[in-house]
N, C-alpha and C positions, 0 to 999 in steps of 0.2 A: 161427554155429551156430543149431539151432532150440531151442537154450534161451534164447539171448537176443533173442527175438520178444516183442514186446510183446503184451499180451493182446488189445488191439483187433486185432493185424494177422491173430494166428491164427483168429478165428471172424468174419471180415466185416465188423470196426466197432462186432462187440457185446461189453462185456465182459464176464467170467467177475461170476456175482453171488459177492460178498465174502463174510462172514461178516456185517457187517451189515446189506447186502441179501439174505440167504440168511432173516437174523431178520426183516426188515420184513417180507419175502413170507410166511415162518411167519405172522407176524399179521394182516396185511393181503389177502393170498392177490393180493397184485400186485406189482411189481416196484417197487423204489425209484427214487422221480423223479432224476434229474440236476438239483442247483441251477444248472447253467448254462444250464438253460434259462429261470429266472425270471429271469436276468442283465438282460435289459432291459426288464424291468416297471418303473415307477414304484415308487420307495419309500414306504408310507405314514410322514405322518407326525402325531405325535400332541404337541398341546400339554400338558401338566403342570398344575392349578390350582397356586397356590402361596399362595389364602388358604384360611381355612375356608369365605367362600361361595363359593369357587369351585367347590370340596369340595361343600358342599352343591347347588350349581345342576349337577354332572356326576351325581352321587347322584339325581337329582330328576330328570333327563332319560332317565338309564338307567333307572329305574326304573316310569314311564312309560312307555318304549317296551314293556320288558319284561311291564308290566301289558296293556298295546294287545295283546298279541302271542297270550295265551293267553286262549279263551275261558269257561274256566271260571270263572275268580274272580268273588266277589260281594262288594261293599263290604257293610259291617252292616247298613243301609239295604235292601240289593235283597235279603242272607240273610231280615230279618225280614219282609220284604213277602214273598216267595216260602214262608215259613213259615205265615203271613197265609193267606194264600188257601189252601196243603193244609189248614190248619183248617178253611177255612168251606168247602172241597169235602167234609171229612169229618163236616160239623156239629157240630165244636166251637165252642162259642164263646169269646172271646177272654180275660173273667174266669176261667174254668176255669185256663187255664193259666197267668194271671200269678197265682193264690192258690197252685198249685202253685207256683211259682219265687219267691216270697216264706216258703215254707215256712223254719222255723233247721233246721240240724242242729246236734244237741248230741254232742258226744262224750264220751266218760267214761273215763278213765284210771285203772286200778287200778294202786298203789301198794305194792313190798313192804316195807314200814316194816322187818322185821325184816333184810332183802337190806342193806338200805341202813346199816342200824345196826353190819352186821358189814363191809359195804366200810370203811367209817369207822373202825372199829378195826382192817382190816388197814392201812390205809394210814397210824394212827399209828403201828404199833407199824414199820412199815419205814420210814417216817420215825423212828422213833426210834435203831434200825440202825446208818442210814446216819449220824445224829451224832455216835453213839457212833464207828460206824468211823474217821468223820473228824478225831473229836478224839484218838483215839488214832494212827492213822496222820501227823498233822500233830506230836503231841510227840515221835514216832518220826523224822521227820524233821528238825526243830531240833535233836535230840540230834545226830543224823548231822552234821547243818550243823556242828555245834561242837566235835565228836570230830573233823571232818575239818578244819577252817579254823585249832582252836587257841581 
């Protein structure tokens, strides 16, 4: 019967997109690849470091390529050299700005001595409470213990 046609045979060879290639095409606005077609690609494969420096020399290579890769970056070196020069293009000179960056900041904290005086007394007197509770719930208990056990 024509319910048990398989889907390739009903549309040509092409099959109906799934549910999960209907979501791939949602995201991707293409159709989902068939892995049978990477069937015979070469598998990469990839060795594992298994000390710390091997750990460090994968770290240390990726990191490098990665640095190579993106033009932007500036070691501290070429930041201050290219700081360097917009000064002396805008006529600063180079004391000015290290007197600036040698400036302290002092900060200054106000204190509520009275805030603090009364946190201190709420938290003995609920410590005090909680002793009280416990030493009365704890002789509440060893009674129980010995009203129950004899």
């Amino acid at each position: 019967s024509d319910g048990d046609k398989e889907p390739d045979e009903e549309d040509g060879g092409q099959a109906d997109d799934g549910p999960s290639d209907s979501l791939y095409k949602i995201l991707t606005g293409r159709p989902q690849p068939n892995p049978e077609d990477y069937a015979g690609e070469p598998k990469r494969t990839y060795e594992i470091p298994k000390t710390i420096e091997g750990w460090k020399t994968v770290l240390r290579k990726t990191w490098h390529q990665y640095y190579d890769t993106f033009e932007g970056w500036e070691t501290a070196d070429e930041r201050e050299e290219r700081e360097r020069e917009e000064r002396r293009a805008k006529g600063i000179a180079d004391e000015d700005v290290i007197d600036a960056e040698e400036e302290d900041v002092v900060y200054e904290l106000e204190i509520d001595e009275d805030a603090i005086k009364r946190k201190q007394r709420e938290i003995t007197d609920n410590f005090g409470r909680n002793v009280n509770v416990l030493s009365s719930t704890g002789r509440d208990l060893v009674q129980q213990a010995k009203d129950t056990t004899g």
